[in-house]
Residue frames as a rotation matrix with the C-alpha (Angstrom) as fourth column:
UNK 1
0.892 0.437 0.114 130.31
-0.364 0.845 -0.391 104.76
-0.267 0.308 0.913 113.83
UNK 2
-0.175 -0.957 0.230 133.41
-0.446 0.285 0.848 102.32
-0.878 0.046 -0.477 113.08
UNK 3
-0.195 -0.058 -0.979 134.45
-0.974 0.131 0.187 100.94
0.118 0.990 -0.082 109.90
UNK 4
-0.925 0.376 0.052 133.13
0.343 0.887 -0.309 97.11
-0.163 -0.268 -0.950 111.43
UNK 5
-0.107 0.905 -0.413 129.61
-0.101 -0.423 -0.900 99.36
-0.989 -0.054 0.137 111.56
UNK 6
0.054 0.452 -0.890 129.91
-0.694 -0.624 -0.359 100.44
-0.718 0.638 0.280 108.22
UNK 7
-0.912 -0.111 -0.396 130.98
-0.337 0.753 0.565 96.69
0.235 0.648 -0.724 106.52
UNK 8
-0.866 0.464 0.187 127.23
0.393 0.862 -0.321 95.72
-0.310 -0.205 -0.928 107.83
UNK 9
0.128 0.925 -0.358 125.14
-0.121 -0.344 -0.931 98.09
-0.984 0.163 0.068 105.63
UNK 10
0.250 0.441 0.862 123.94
0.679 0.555 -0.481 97.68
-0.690 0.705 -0.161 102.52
UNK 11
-0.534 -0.592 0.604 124.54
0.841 -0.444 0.308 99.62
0.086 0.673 0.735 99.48
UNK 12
0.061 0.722 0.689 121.30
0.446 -0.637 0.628 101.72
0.893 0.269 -0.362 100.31
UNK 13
-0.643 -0.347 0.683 122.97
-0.448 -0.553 -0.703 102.77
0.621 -0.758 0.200 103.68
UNK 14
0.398 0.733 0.552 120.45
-0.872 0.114 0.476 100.49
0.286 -0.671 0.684 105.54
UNK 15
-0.213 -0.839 0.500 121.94
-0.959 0.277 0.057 97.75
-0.186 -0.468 -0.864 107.87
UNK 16
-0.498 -0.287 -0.819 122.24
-0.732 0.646 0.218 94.21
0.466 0.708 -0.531 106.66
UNK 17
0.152 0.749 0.645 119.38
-0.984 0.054 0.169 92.81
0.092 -0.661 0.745 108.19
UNK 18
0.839 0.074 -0.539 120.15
-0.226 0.948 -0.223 88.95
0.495 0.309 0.812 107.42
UNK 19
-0.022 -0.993 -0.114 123.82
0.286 0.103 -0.953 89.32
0.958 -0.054 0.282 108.38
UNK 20
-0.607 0.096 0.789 122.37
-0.717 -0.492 -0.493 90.73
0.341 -0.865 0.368 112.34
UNK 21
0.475 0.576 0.665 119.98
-0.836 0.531 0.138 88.23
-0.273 -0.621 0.734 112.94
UNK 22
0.613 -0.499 -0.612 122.56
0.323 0.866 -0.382 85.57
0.721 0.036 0.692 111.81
UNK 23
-0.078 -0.829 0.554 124.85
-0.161 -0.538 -0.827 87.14
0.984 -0.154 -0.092 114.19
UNK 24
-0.212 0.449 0.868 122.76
-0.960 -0.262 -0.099 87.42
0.183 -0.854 0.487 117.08
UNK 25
0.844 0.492 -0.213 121.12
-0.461 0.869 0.180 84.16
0.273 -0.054 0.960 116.21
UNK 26
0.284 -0.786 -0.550 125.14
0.338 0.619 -0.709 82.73
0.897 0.016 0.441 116.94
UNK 27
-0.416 -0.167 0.894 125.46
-0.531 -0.753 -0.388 84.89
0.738 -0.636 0.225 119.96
UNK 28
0.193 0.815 0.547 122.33
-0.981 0.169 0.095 83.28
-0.016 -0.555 0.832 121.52
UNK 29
0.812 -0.136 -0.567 123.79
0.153 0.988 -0.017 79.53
0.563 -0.073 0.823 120.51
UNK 30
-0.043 -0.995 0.093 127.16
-0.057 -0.090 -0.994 80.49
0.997 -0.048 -0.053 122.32
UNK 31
-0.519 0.090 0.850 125.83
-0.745 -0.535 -0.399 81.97
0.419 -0.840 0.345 125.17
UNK 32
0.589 0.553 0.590 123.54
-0.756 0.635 0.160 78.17
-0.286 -0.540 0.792 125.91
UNK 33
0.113 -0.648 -0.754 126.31
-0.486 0.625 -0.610 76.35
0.866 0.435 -0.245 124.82
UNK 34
-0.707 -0.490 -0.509 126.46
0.107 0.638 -0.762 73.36
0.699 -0.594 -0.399 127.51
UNK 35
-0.870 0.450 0.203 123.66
-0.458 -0.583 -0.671 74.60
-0.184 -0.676 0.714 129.02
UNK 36
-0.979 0.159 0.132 120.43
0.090 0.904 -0.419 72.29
-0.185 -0.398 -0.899 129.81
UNK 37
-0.772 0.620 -0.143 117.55
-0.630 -0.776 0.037 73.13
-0.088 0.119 0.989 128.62
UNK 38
-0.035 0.838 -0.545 115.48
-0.483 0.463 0.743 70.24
0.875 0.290 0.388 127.88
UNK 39
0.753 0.124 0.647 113.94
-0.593 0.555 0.584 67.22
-0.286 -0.822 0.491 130.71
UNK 40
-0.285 -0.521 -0.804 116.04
-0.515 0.791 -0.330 64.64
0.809 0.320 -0.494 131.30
UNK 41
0.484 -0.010 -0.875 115.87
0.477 0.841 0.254 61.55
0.733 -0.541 0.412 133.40
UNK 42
0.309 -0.320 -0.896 116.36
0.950 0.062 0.305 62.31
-0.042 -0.945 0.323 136.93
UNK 43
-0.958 -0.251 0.140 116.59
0.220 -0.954 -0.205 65.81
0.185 -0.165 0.969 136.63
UNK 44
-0.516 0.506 -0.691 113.86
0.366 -0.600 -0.712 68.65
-0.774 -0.620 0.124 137.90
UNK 45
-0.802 0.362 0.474 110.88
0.340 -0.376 0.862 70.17
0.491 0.853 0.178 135.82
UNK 46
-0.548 0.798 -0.250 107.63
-0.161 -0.395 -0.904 72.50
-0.821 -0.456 0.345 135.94
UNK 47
-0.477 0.668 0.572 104.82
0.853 0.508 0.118 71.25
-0.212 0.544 -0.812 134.75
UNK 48
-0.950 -0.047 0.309 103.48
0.226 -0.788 0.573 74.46
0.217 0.614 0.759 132.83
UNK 49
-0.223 0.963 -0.153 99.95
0.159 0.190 0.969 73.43
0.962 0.192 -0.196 133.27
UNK 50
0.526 0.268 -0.807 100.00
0.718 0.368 0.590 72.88
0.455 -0.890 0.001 137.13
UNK 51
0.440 -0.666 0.602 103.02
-0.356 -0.745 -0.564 75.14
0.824 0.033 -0.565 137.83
UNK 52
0.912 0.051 0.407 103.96
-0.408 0.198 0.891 72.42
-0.035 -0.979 0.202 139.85
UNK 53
-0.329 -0.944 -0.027 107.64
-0.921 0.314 0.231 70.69
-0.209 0.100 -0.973 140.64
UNK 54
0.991 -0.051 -0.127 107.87
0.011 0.954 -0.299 67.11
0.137 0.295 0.946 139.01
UNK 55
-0.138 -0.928 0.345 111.00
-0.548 0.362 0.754 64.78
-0.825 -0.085 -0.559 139.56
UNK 56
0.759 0.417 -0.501 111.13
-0.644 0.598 -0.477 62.63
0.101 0.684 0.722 136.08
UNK 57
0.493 -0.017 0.870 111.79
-0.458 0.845 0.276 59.49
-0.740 -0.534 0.409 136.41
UNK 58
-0.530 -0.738 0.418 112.74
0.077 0.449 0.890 58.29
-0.845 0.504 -0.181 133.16
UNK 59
-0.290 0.376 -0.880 111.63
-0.930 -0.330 0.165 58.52
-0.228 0.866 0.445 129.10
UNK 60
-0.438 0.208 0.874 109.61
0.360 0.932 -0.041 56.13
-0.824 0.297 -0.483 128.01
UNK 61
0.644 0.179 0.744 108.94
0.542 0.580 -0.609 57.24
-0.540 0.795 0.277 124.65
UNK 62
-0.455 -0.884 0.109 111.10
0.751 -0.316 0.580 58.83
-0.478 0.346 0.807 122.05
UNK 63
-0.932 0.362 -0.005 108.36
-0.304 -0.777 0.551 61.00
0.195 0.515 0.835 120.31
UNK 64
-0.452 0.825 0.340 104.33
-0.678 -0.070 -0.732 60.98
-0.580 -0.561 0.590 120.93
UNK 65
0.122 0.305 -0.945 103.78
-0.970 0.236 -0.049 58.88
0.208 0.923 0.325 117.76
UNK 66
-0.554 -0.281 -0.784 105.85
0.336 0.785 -0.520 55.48
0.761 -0.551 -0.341 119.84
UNK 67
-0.887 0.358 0.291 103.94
-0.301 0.029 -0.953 56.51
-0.350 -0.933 0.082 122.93
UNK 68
-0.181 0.732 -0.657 100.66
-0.981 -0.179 0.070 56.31
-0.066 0.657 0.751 120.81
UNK 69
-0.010 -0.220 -0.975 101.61
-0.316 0.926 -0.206 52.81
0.949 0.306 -0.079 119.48
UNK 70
-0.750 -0.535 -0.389 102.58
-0.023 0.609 -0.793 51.77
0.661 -0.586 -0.469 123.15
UNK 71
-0.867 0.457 -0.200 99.91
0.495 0.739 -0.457 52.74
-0.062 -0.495 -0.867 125.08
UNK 72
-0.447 0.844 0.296 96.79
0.870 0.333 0.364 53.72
0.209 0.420 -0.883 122.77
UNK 73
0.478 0.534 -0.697 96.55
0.791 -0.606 0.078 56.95
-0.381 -0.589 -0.713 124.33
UNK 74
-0.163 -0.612 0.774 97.41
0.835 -0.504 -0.222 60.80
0.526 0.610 0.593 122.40
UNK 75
0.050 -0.432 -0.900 99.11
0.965 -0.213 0.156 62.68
-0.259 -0.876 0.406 124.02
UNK 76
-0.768 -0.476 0.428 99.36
0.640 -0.586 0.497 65.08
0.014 0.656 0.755 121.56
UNK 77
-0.461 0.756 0.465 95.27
0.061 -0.496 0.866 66.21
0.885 0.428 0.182 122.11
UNK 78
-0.355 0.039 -0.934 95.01
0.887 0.330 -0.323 65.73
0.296 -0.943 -0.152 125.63
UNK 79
0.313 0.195 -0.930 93.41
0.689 -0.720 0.081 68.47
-0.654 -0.666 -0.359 127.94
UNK 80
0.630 -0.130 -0.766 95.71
-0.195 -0.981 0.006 71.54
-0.752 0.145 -0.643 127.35
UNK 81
0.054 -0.931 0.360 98.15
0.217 0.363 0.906 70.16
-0.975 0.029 0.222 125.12
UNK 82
0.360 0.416 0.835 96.85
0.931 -0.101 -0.351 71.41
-0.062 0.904 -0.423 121.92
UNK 83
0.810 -0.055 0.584 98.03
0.211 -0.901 -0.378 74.98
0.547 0.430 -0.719 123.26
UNK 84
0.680 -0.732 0.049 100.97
-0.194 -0.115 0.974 74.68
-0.708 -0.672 -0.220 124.97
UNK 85
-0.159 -0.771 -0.617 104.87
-0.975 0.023 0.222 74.04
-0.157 0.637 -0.755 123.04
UNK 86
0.223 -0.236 0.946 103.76
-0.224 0.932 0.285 70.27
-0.949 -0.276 0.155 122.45
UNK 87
0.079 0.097 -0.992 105.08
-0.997 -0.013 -0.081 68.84
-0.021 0.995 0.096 119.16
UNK 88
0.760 0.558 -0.333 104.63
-0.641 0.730 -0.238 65.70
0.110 0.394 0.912 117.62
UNK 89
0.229 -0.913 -0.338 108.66
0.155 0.377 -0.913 64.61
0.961 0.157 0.228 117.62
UNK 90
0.154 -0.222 0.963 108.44
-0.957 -0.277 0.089 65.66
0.247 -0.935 -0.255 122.10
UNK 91
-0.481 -0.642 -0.597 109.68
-0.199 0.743 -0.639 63.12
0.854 -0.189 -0.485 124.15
UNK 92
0.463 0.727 0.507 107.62
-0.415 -0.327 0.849 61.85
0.783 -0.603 0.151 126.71
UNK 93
-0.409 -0.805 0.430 108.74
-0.361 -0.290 -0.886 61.52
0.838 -0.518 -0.172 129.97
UNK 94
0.372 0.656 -0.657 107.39
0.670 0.300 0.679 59.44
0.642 -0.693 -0.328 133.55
UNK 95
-0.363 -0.483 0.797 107.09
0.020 -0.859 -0.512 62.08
0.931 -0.170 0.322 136.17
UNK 96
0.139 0.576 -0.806 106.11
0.903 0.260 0.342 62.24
0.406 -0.775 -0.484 139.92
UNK 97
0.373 0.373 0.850 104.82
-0.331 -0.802 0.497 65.58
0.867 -0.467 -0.175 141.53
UNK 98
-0.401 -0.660 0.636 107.10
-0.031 -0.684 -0.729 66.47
0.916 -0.312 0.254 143.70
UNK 99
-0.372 0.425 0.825 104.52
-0.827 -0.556 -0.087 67.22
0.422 -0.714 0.558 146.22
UNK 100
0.658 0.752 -0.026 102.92
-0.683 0.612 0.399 63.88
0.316 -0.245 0.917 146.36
UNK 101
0.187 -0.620 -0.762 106.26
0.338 0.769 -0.542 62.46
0.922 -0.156 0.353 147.93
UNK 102
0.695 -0.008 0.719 106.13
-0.579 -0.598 0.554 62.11
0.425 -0.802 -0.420 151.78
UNK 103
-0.417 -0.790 0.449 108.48
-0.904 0.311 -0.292 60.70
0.091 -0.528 -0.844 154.40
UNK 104
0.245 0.770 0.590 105.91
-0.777 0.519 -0.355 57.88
-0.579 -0.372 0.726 154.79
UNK 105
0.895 0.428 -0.125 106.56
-0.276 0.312 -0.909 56.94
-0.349 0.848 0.398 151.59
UNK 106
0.142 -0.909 -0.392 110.36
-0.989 -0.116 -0.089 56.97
0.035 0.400 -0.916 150.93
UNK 107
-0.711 -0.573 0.407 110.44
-0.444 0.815 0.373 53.22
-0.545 0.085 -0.834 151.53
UNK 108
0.060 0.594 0.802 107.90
0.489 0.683 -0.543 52.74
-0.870 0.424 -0.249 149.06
UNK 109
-0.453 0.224 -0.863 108.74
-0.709 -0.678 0.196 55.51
-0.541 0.700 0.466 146.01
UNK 110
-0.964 -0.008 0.264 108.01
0.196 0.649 0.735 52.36
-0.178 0.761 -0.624 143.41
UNK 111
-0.376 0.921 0.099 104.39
0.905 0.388 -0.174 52.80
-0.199 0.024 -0.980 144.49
UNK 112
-0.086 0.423 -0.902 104.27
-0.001 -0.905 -0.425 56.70
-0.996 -0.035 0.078 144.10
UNK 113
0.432 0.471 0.770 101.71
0.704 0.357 -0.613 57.95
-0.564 0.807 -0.177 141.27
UNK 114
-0.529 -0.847 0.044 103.57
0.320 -0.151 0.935 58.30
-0.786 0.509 0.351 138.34
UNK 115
0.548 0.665 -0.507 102.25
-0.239 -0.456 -0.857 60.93
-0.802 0.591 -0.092 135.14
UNK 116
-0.135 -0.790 0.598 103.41
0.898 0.158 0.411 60.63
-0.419 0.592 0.688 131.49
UNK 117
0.731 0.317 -0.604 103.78
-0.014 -0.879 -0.477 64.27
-0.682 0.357 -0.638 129.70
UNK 118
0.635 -0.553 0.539 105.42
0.749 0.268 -0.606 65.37
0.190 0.789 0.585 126.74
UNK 119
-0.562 -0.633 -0.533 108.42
0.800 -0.579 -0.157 67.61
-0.209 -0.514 0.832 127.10
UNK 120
-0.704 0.025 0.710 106.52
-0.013 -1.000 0.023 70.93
0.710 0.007 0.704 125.64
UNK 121
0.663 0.723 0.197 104.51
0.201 -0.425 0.882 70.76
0.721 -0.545 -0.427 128.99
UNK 122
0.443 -0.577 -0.686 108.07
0.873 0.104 0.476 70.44
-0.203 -0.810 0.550 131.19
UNK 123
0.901 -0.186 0.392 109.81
-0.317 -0.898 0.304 73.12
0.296 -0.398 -0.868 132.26
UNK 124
0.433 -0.418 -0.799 113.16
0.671 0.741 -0.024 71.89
0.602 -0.525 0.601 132.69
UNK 125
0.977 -0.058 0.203 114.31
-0.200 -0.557 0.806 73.40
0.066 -0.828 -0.556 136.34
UNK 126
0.248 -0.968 -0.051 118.40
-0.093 0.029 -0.995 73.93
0.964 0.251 -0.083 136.21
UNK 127
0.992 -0.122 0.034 118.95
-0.006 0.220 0.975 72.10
-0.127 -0.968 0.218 139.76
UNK 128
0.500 -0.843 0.198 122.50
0.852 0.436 -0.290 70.96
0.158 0.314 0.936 137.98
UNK 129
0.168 -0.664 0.729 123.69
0.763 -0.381 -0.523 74.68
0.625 0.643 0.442 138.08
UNK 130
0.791 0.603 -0.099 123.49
0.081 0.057 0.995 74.71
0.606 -0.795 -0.004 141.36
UNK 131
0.855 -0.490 0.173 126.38
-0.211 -0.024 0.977 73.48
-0.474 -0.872 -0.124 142.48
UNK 132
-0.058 -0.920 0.388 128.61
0.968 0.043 0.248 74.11
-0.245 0.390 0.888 139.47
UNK 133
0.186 0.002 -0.982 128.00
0.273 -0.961 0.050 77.59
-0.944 -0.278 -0.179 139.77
UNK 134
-0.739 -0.013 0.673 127.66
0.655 -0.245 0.715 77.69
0.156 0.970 0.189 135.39
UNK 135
0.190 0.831 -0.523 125.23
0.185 -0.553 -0.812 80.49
-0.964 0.058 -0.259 134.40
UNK 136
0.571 0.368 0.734 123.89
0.799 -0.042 -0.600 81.35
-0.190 0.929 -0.318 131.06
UNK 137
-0.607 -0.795 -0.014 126.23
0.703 -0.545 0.458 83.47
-0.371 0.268 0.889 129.00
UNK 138
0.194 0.414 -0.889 124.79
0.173 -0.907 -0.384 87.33
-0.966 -0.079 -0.248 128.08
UNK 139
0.108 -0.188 0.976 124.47
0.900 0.437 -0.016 87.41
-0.423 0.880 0.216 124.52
């Protein structure tokens, strides 16, 4: 054991349990530093529910409470959404399944149907780290 070990136990020889999971807990912010996790506009997601690919189009509210207000409708009790990561403060998000976009269509996308979901149903899908070759740091 090194003397860096032994500055992280307690007086009862047992290891500073607060002072490790603050440690780690900085480890794990380092290591997603820069590193995308949430939807965004024009970027790639799985829909959790469907386990399908969605392209999102753009946010149109800022939390489910302004979507509510805008268009009468709560998201927040919907279908599955009661058990999935949704919270009240999610962003919601217009999205278009992937699948339901055909060559036919490309000179019409305006008209392809368009879903609204909150982010804890998106998956966001790291297309961006593609082709900057970034990868999550090992914590």
């Amino acid at each position: 054991m090194s003397d860096e070990d032994l500055t992280n136990f307690e007086p009862d020889g047992q290891p500073d349990v607060d002072e490790s999971r603050s440690d780690y807990r900085a480890r794990v912010e380092a290591a997603l530093e820069g590193v995308a996790t949430e939807p965004m506009p024009g970027g790639l997601a799985l829909d959790l529910v469907t386990r399908q690919l969605l392209f999102i189009r753009e946010q149109v509210a800022p939390d489910l409470e302004a979507y509510y207000e805008a268009e009468s409708f709560d998201l927040a009790t919907y279908g599955p959404h009661p058990f999935l990561p949704v919270a009240l403060d999610d962003a919601v998000f217009e999205c278009v399944y992937v699948s339901e976009v055909s060559v036919q269509g490309l000179d019409d996308w305006g008209s392809t149907k368009t879903y609204d979901f909150p982010a804890g149903r998106l998956a966001h899908v790291p297309a961006e780290m593609a082709w900057t070759g970034a990868e999550v740091d090992d914590v």
